[in-house]
N, CA, C and O of each residue as an XYZ file, in Angstrom:
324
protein
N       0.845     -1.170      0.000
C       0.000      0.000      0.000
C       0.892      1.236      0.000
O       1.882      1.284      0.730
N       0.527      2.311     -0.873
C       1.290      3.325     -1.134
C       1.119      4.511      0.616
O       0.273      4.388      1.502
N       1.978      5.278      0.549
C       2.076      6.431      1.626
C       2.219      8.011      0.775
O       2.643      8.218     -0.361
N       1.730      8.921      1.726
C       1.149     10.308      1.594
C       1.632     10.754      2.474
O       1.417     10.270      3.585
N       2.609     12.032      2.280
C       2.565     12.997      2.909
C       1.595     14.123      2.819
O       1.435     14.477      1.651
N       0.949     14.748      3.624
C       0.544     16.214      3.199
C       1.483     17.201      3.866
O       2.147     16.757      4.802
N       1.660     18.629      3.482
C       2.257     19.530      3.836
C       1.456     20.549      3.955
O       0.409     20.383      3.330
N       1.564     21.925      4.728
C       1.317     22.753      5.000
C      -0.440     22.587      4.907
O      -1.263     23.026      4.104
N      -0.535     21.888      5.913
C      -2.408     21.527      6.109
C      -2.696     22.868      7.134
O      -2.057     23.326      8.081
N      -3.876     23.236      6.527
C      -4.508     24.385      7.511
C      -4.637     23.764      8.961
O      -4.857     22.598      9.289
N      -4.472     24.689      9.590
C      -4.838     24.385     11.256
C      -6.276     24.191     11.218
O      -6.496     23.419     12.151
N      -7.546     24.514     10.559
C      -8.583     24.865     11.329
C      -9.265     23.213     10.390
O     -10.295     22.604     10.681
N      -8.312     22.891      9.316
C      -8.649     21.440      8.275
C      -8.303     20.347      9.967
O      -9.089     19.585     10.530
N      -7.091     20.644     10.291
C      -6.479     19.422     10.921
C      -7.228     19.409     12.366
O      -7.377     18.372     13.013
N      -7.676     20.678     12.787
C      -8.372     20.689     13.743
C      -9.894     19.676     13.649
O     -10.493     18.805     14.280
N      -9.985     20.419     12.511
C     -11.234     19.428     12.222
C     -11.210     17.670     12.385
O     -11.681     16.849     13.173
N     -10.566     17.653     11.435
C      -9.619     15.959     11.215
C      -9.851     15.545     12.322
O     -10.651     14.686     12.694
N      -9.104     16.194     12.902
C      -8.825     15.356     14.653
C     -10.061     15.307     15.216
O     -10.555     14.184     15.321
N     -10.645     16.177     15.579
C     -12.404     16.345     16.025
C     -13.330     15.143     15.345
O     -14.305     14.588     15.852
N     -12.991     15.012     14.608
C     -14.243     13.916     13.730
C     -13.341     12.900     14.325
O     -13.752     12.364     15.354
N     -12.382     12.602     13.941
C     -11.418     11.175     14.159
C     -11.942     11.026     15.498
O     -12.932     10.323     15.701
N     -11.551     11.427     16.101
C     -12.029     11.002     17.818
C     -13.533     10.250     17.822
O     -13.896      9.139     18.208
N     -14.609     11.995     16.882
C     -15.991     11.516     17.414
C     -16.297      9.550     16.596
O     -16.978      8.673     17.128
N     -15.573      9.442     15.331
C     -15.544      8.171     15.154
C     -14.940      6.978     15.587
O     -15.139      5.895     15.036
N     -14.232      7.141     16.526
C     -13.551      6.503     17.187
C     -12.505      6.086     16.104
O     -12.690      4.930     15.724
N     -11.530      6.677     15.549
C     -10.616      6.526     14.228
C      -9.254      7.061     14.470
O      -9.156      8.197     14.936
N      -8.243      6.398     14.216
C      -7.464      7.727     14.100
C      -6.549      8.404     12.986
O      -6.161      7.777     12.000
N      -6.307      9.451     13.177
C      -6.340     10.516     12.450
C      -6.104     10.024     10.685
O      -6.611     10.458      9.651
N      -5.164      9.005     10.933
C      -4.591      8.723      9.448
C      -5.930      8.182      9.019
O      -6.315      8.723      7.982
N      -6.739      7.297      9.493
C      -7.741      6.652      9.004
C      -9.014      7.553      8.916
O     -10.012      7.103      8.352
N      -9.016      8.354      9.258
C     -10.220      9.115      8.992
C      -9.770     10.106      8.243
O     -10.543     10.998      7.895
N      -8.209     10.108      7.806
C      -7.837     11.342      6.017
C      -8.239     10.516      4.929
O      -8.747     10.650      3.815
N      -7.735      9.434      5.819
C      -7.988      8.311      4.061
C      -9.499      8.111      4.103
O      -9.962      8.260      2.972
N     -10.373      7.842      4.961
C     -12.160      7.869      5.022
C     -12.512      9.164      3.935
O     -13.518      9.107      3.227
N     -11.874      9.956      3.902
C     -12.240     11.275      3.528
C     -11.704     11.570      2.493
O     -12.378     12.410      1.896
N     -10.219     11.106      1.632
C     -10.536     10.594      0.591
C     -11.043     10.078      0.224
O     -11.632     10.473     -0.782
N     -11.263      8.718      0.728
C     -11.954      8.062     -0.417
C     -13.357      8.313     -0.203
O     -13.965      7.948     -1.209
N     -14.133      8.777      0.673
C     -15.338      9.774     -0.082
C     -15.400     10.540     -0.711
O     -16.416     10.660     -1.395
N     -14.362     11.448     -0.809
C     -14.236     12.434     -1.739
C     -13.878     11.920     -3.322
O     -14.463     12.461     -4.260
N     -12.586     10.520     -3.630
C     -12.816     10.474     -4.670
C     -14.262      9.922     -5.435
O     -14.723     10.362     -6.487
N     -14.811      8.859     -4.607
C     -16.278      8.251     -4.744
C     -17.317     10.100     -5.912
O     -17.897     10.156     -6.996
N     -17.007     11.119     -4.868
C     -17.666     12.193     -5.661
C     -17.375     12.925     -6.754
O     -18.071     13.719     -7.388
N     -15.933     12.457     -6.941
C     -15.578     13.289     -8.292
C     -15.680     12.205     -9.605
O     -15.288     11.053     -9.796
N     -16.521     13.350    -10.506
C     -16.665     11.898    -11.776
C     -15.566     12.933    -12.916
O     -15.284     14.130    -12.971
N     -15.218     11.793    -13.652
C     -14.513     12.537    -15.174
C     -15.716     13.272    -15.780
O     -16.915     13.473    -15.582
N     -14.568     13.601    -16.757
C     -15.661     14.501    -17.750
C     -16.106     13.357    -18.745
O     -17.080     13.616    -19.452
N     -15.562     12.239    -18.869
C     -16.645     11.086    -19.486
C     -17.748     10.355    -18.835
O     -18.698      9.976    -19.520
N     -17.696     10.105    -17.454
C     -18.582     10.068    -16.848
C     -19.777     10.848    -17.368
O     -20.731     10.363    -17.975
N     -19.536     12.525    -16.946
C     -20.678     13.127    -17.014
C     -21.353     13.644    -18.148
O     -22.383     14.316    -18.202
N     -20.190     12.989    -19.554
C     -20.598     12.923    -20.710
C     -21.938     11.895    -20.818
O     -23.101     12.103    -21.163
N     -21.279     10.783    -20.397
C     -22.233      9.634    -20.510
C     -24.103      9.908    -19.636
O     -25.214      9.645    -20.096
N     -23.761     10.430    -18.487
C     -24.777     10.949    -17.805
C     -25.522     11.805    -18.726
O     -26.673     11.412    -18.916
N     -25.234     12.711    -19.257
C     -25.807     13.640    -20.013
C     -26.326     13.373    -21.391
O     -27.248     13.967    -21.950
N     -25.350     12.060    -22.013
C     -26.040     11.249    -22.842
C     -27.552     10.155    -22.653
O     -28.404      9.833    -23.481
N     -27.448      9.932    -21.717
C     -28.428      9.223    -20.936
C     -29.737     10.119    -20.744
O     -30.901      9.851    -21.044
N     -29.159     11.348    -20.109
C     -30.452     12.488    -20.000
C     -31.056     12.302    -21.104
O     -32.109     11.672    -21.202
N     -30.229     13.020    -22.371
C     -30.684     13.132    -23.728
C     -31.743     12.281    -24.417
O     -32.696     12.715    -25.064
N     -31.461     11.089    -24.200
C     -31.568     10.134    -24.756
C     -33.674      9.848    -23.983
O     -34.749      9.834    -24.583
N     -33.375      9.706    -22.720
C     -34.125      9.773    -22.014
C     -34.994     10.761    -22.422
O     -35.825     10.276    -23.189
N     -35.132     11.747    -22.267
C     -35.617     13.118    -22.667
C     -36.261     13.048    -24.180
O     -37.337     13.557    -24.494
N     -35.365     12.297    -25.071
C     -36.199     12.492    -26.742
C     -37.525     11.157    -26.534
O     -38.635     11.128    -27.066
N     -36.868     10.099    -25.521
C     -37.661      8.839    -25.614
C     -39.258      9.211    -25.018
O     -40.378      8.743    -25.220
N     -38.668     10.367    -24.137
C     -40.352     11.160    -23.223
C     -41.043     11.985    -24.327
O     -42.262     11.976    -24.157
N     -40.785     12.457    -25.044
C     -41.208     13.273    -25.984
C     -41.942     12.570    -27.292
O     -42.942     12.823    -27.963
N     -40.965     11.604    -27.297
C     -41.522     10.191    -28.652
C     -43.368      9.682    -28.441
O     -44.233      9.295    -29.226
N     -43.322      9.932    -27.026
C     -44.192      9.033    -26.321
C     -45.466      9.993    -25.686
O     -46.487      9.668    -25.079
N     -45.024     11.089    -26.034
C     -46.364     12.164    -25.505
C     -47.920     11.600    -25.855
O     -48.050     10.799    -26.781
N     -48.969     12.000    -25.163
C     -49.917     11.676    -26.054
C     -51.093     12.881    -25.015
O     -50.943     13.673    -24.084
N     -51.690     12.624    -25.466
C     -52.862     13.857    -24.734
C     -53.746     13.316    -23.799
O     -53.987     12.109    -23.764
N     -54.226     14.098    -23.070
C     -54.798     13.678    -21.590
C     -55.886     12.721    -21.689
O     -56.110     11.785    -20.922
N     -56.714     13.161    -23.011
C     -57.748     12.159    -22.696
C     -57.301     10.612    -23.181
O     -57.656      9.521    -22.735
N     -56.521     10.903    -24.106
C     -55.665      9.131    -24.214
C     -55.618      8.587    -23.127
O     -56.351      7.629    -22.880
N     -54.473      9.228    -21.962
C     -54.281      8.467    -20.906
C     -55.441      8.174    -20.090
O     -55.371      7.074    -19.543
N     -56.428      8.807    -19.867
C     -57.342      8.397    -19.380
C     -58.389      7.222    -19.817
O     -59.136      6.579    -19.079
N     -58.272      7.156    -20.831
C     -58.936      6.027    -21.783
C     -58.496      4.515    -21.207
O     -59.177      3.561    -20.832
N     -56.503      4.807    -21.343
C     -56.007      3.788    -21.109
C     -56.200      3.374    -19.716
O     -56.522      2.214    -19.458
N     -56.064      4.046    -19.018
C     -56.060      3.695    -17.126
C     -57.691      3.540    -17.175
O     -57.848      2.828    -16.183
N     -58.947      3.749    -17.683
C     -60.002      3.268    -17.607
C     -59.687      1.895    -18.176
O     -59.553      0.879    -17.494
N     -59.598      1.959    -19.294
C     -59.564      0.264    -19.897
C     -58.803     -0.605    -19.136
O     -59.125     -1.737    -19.499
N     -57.944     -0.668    -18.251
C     -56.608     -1.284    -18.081
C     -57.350     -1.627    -16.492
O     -56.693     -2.478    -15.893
N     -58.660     -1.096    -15.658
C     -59.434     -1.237    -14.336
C     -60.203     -2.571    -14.873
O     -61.016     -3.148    -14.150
């Protein structure tokens, strides 16, 4: 397993750190790395959110394909009782 230094960490970051580490019963190293790796979990690429946005799209023309007018749907949810 690889090692990390950090340098010049804010006082009021490490203050924190330590404060949570405790309230989780953790210590300190294990609750930087908790906090990476939530943090990387939240960052997506920009292909990721390509793909997401392809998906919207896609989604979005398939809702539109499929419109139909109110009294249709009502027809159908009567017939379908």
């Amino acid at each position: 397993m690889a090692s990390l230094t950090i340098r010049d960490v804010p006082d009021d970051v490490l203050d924190r750190l330590r404060r949570v580490a405790a309230e989780q019963r953790r210590s300190v190293n294990a609750q930087a790395i908790q906090w990476l790796e939530d943090a990387s979990r939240r960052q997506w690429s920009r292909a990721e959110w390509e793909d997401l946005l392809g998906d919207l799209r896609r989604g979005r023309r398939a809702l539109r394909s499929q419109r139909s007018d109110s009294a249709q749907l009502i027809r159908r949810m009567r017939d379908t009782r």
